[in-house]
N, C-alpha and C positions, 0 to 999 in steps of 0.2 A: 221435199219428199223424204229427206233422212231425219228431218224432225220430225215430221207425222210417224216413222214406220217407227220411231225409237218411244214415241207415245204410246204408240199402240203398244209395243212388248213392256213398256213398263207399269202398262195398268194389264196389261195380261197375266205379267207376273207377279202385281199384286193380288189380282184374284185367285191364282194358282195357290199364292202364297196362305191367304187368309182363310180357301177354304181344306189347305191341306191341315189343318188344328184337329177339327171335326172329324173326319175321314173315317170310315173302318178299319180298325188295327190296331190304332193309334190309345194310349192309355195316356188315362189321367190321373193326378194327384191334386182335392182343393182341400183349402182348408178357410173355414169361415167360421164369424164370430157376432152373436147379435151386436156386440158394443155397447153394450146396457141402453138401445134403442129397444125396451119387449112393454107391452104393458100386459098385464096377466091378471085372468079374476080365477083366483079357484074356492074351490066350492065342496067343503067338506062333507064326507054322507057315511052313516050308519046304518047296514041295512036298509038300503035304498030310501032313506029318509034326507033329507036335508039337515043340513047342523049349522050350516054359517059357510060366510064369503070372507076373503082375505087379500089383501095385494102383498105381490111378493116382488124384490128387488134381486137379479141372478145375472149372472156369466154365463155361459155358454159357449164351446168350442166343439166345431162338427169337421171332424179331421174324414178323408173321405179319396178311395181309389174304384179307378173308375175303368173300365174296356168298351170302346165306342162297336157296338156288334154290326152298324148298321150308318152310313154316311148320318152325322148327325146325333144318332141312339147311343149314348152309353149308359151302361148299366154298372153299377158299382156295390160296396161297400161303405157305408158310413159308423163310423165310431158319435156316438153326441155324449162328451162329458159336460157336464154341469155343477155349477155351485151355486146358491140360493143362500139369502139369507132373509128371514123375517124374526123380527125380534130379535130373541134372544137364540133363535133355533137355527142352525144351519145344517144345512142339507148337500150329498154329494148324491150324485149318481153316474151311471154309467149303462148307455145303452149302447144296442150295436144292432145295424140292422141294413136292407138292401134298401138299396134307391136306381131311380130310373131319371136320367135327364135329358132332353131333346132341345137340341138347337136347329134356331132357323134360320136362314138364308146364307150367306158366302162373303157378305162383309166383314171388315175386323170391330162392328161391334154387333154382336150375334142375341137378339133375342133368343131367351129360353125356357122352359116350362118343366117342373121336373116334381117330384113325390118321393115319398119315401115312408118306410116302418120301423121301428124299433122296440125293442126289448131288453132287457137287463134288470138292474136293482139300483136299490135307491139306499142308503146309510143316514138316519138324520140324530142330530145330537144337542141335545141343551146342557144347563151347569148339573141335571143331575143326572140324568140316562142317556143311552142310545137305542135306535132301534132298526130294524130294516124291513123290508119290503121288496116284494118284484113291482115292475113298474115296465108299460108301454105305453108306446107316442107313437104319432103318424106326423105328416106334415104335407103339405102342397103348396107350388105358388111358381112365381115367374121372377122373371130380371133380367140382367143383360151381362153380358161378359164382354170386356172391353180388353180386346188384343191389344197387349205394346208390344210384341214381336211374333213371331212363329211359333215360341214355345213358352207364350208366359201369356195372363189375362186375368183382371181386375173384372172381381164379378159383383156384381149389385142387383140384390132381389131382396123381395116383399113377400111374405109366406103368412100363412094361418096354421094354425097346426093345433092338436090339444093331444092329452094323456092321462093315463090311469095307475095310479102308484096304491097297491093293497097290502094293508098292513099282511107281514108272514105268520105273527099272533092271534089277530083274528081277522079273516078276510073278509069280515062283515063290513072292516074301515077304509074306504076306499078316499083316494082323495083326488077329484078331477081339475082337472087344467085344462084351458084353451087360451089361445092369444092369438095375438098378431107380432111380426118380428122383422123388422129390417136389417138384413142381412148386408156385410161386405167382407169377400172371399180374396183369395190370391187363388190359382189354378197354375201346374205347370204341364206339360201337353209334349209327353215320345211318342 
């Protein structure tokens, strides 16, 4: 009988345990990185005209604070720096923008579904000029977050997302991006 009742509380308090992460209250900090897993087609346009496609090889770091408003619901802030390079031309930018992410069920590996917007500017430079741009992205998709304790979780998601970077010279030059992105985060969870 004192094994069964010591089973019982210790898978009690693992569930206590796994779904206090999530909770209402609670804030988070992740920070995630495509890992140069993105494959990208963008698609330059002049005056809503088509110009040419291009592949581009980037980094990407989406550093990111979060307040659960709702068991499961947090809403946050995300930062997305970027660096790019195709050819000879390299590219920074910096957006900043809200996101929303929702986990489900009470295990310690918690599927989740989340979106987000951004906005900022873009800086790109070759051997003879620089030039800049505002620039917005969205994004959406899912993954899982994988608790290794109460206050820490390895997240792994698969997102689509795409964006619009226009030149500040003439905003007739737009340049679109969409892709796909395999994401792997660290998360820490007060």
């Amino acid at each position: 009988m004192k094994k069964i009742l010591l089973t019982v509380l210790i898978i009690a308090g693992m569930a206590i345990n796994s779904s206090a992460q999530t909770e209402k209250g609670k804030v988070f900090i992740m920070g995630s990185s495509d890992l140069s897993l993105t494959s990208t087609t963008m698609t330059l346009e002049y005056d809503g005209e088509e110009m040419g496609d291009a592949d581009l090889s980037s980094f990407n770091f989406t550093p990111t604070i979060g307040y659960f408003v709702a068991d499961g619901l947090a809403l946050g802030l995300s930062f997305n720096i970027e660096n790019s390079k195709q050819d000879d031309i390299t590219s920074n930018s910096l957006l900043v923008g809200p996101m929303a992410r929702y986990y489900i069920g009470s295990s310690n590996v918690k599927p989740f579904v989340q979106a987000g917007y951004y906005f900022g500017s873009q800086t790109e430079e070759n051997d003879v000029d620089e030039s800049k741009a505002k620039a917005t992205a969205w994004d959406i998709g899912g993954g899982a977050a994988v608790f290794i304790n109460e206050f820490a979780s390895i997240d792994f998601s698969l997102g689509y997302g795409g964006g619009t970077v226009t030149s500040k010279e003439d905003e007739k030059m737009k340049l679109k991006v969409k892709g796909l992105a395999v994401n792997v985060g660290f998360s820490l969870y007060f």
